[in-house]
N, C-alpha and C positions, 0 to 999 in steps of 0.2 A: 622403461615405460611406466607413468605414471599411473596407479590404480585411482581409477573414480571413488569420490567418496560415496557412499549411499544415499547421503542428503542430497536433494536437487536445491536447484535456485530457481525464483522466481522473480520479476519483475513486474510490480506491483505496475496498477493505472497513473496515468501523471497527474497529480491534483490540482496541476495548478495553469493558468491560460494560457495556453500558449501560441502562438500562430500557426496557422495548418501547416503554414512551410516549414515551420521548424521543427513538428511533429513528425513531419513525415519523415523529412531528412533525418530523425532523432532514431527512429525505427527499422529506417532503414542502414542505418550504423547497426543497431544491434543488430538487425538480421543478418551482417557480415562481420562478425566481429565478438559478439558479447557470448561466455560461456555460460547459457540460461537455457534453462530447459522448460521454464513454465511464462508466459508473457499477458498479462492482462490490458486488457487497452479499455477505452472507452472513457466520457464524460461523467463522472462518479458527482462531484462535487453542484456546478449551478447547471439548472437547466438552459439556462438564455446562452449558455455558450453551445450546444449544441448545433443551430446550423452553422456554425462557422466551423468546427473541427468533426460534424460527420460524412463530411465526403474524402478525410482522411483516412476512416478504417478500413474500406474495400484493399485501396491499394496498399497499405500497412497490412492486413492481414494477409494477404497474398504473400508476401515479402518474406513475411515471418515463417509461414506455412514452410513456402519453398524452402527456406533454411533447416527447416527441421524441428522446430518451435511450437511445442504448443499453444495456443492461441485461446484466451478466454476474456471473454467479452463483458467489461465490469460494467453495474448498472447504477442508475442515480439513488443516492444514499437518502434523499430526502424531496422524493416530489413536493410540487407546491399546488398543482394546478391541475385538470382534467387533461389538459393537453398531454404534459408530464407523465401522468397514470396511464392514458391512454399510451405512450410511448413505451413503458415499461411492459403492458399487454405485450404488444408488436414482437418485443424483445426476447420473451418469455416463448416464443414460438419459433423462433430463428433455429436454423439446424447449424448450432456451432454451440460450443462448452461454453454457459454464461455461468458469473456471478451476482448474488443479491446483496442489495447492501441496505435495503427496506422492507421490512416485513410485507406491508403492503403491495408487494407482489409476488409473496407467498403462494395464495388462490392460481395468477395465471401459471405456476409453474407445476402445478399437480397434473404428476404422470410423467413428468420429466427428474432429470438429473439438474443440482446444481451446486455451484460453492459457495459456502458461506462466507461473506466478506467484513471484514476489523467494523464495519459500521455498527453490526446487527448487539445487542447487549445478551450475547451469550455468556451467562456467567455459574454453569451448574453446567452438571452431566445430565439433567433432567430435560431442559430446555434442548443442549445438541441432540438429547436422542429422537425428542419431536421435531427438528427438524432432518434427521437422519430417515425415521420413517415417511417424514414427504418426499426426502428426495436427496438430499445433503450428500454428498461425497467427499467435501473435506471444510476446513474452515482455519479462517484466520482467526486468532482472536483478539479480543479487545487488546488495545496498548495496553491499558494500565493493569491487566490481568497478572499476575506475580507466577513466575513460573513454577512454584511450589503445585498451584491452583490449575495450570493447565497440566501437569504430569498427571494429576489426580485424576481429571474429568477425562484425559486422553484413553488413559487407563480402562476406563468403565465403560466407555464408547469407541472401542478400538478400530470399527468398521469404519468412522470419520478419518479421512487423512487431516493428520495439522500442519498447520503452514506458518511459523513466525516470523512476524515483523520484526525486521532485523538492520533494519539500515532508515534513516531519513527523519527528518522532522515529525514530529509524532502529530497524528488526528486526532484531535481533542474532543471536539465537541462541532455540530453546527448550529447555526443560529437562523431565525427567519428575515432578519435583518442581514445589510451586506458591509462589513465594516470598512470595506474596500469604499465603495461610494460614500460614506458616510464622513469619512478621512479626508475626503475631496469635496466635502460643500455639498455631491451631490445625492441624489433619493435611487433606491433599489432600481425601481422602474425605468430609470433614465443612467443609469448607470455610465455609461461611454466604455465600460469595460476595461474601465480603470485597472482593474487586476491583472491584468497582462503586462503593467510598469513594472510590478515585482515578478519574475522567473521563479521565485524562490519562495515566494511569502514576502509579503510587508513584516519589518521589522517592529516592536512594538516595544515601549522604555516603560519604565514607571517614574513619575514624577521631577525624582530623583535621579534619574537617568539610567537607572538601571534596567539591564534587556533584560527583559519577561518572557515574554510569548510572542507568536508572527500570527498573522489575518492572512486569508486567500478568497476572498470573497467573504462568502458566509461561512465560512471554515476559520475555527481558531488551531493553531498548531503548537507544538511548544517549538520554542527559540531553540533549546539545544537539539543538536543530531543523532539520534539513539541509534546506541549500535551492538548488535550482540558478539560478545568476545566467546561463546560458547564451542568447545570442539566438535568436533562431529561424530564422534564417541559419547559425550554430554547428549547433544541432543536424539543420538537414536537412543539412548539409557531412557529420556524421558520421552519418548513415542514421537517426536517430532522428526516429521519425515522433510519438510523444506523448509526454505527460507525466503524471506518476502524483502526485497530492496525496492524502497520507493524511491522514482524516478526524482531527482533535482538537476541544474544544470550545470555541474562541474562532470568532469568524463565520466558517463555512466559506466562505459567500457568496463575503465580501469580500474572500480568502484567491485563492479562483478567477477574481475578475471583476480582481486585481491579476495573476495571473498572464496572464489573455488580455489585457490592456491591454498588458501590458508584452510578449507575441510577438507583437503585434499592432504594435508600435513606437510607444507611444502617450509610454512611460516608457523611460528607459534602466533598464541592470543598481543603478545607483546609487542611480536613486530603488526599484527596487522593492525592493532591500534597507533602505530607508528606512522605505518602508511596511509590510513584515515586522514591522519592528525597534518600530515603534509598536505593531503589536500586540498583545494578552496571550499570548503566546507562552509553553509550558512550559519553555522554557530557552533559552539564549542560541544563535545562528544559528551554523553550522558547514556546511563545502562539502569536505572538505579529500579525500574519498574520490576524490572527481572526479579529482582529479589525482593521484593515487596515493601519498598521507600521510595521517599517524592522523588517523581521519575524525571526531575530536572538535574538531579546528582548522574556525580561517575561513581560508581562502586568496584572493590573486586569482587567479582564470582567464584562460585567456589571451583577449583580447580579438579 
């Protein structure tokens, strides 16, 4: 019998459009299938997608619960509008584990619990411990944070659980602009919700044709697929208790059951990059933030 590693996994929100039907059927695969222990769902990235993908989380959460799944409820990383703000209030009161991914609904979470999500620019042990005394219980942090930086700060704020992002196209930055419409002739407002043509991100070249970076609306990502080859000895050494795999559409399954094999000591770091590397992945594997260089490289980690 195989021993559980200590690390959990987590499955990050989907960031990118995708039809309710496919959502749910997506969720409902994990819920019978995927070895994850921590599942964030919800519309992080544009507000305008929201009624079409929230009458998926009722029955997605139910799903998940039943399985056995913790269930935490991601929130929009960048309101634009009263509407938006007003929604995140709402959110902020629901009796289920949510995440922030905007300061700006800081206020309505006071007296509650919450996660802090790769959006927020937590970049000191000063900044997690204010958020720790509102309420904080764990946090992802930024992509491009070098894990030298998060061992330090995990260290000094041990009460935070951390959570690294550890798989997918990395969230770069977002924009108030949607380059998704823009790409297509048309304007934010009228959008047609063009970004559900790409499952994965819009591909994005420079001049010269070389791949750069993807679009998902108002979301810039990088083109390559960041993946940590760290053991699971490495990261309880540096206080990180999970790992964050964000959802794309090649088999998430088999994405998450290569990740627990491999903290699990089933693979080494070699083959599970082996096994990445086989599959339809949106762009070529890149680690390089890890260690504090453009996080478009592959590097090795220290062993």
């Amino acid at each position: 019998m195989t021993v559980a590693s200590p690390i959990e996994l987590a499955l990050g929100p989907c960031l990118f459009n995708w039809p309710a039907d496919r959502l749910l059927e997506f969720y409902k695969q994990i819920a019978a299938e995927a070895p994850v222990d921590r599942v964030y769902l919800g519309e992080v990235v544009c507000g305008k997608r929201m009624p079409y993908n929230d009458p998926v989380w009722p029955d997605a959460i139910a799903m998940l619960t039943d399985a056995g799944k913790e269930v935490v409820l991601s929130t929009l990383a960048q309101p634009v509008n009263k509407r938006e703000r007003n929604i995140l209030a709402q959110q902020a009161a629901y009796d289920m584990p949510i995440e922030i991914n905007d300061m700006s609904m800081l206020p309505a979470c006071r007296g509650r619990r919450f996660a802090v999500g790769p959006f927020l620019n937590i970049y000191n042990e000063a900044s997690l411990r204010f958020l720790a005394e509102q309420g904080a219980t764990s946090w992802c942090p930024p992509v491009e944070l070098p894990l030298a930086s998060i061992q330090k700060i995990t260290a000094l704020v041990p009460e935070v659980d951390t959570e690294l992002f550890a798989f997918g196209r990395l969230p770069l930055a977002l924009s108030s602009r949607c380059y998704h419409a823009r790409a297509h002739g048309l304007r934010k407002d009228s959008c047609q919700f063009v970004c559900e043509k790409d499952p994965d991100g819009m591909d994005i070249a420079t001049l010269d044709g070389t791949r750069f970076l993807a679009a998902n609306g108002i979301q810039t990502l990088s083109d390559a697929c960041h993946y940590s080859g760290l053991s699971g000895g490495q990261l309880k050494a540096t206080g990180i208790r999970r790992l964050r795999l964000s959802p794309h559409s090649l088999g998430m399954v088999e994405v998450l059951t290569v990740f627990r094999t491999f903290l699990d000591g089933g693979i080494d770091a070699q083959e599970l990059e082996a096994r990445l590397t086989a599959m339809n992945l949106p762009g070529p594997l890149c680690n390089a933030y890890l260690s504090g260089e453009p996080g478009w490289k592959k590097t090795a980690l220290p062993a």
